[in-house]
C-alpha positions in Angstrom: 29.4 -62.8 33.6 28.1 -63.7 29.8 31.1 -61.3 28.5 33.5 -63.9 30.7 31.9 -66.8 29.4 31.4 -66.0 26.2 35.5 -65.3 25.8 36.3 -68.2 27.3 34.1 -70.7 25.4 35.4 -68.5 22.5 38.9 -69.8 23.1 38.0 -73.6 24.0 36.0 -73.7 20.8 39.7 -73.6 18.9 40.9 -76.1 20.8 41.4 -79.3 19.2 38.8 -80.7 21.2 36.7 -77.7 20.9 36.4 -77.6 17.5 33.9 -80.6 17.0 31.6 -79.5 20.1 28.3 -78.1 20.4 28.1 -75.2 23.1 25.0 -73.6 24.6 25.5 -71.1 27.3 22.4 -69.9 29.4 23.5 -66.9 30.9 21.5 -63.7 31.7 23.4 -60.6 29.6 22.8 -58.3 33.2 24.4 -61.5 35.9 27.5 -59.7 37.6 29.7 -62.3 40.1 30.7 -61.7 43.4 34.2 -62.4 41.8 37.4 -60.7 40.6 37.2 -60.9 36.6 40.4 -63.1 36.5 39.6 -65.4 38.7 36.2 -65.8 37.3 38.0 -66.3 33.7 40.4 -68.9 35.2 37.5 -70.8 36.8 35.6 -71.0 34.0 38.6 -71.5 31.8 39.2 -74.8 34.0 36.1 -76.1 33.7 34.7 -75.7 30.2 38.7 -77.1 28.4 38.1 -80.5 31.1 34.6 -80.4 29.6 35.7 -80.5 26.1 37.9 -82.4 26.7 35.4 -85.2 27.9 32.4 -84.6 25.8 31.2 -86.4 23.5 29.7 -83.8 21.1 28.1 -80.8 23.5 29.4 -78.7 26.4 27.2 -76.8 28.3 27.1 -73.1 30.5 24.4 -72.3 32.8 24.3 -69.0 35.2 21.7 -68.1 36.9 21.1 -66.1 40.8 19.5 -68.0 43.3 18.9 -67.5 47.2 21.4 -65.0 47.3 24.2 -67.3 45.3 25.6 -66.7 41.8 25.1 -70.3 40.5 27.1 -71.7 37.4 26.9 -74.8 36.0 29.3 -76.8 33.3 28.0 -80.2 31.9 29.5 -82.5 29.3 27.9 -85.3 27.6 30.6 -87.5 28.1 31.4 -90.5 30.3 31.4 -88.6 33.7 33.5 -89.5 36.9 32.8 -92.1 38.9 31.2 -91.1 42.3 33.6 -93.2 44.5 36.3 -90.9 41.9 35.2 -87.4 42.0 36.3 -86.3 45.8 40.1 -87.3 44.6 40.0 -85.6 41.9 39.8 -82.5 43.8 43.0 -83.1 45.1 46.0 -81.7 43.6 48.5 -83.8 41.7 45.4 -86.5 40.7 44.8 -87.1 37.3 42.3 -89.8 36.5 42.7 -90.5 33.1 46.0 -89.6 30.5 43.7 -86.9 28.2 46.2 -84.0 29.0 45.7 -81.5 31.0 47.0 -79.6 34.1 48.5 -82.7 35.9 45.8 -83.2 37.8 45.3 -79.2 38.9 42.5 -78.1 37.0 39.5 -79.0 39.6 41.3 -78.6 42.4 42.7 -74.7 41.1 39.0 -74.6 40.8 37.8 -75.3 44.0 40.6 -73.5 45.9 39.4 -69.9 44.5 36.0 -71.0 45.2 36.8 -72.0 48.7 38.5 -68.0 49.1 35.4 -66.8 47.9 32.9 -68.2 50.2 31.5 -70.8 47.8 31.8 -74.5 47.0 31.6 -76.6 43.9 29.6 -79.7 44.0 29.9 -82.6 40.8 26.7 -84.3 39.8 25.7 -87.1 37.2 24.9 -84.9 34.1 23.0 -88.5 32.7 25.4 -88.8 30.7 28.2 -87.0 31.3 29.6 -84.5 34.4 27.9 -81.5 35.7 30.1 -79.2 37.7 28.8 -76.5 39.8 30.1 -73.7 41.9 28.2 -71.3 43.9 29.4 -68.3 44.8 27.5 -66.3 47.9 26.2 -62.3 47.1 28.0 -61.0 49.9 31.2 -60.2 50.1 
């Protein structure tokens, strides 16, 4: 998991975006996923470019295990989504702002190869900013 992480936060940090961000990552060397390597990398990849891309100046990766769950977690300090906003932009095709992207298919890429692997992702407040979280269950 911290190898996967650490490559992908690699390549975000030369993004554009990336470049003038702060990121932490809290991730236990030894934390394996319950997850095919690629899928892990195109999850994460997802998550941490929309979170530069709305940050303000930090972008943060936290994995830990908990009651049988992998738990990771990717916060920006930016302006968030609206709650009333974040189930749609689950949704394929939705984009709620014009900042670029995957035409709306980032999240809900995201949540699909959750959903096959058991889990689910959940968006919180990050006060300020987004917190996105997907956990995905030990067994297989």
């Amino acid at each position: 998991m911290s190898d996967v992480v650490a490559g992908v936060v690699a390549v975000v940090k030369r993004t554009p975006s990336g470049k003038q961000l702060s990121f932490k990552m809290d991730v236990a060397e030894d934390l394996t996923a319950p997850i095919d390597e690629g899928d892990l990398s195109e999850i994460l990849g997802n998550l941490v470019e929309n979170a530069a891309r709305y940050a303000k100046s930090s972008v943060r990766v936290d994995a830990s295990e908990a009651a049988g769950e992998v738990i990771v977690t990717v916060a920006d300090d930016g302006q968030g989504i609206a709650d009333t906003d974040r189930e749609s932009a689950l949704s394929r095709g939705v984009q709620l702002d014009s900042r670029g992207g995957s035409n709306g298919l980032g999240l809900a890429i995201v949540s699909d190869i959750v959903e096959a692997y058991g889990g689910r992702l959940a968006m919180a407040n990050a006060d300020p900013g987004l917190a996105v979280t997907i956990s995905l269950p030990r067994h297989g």
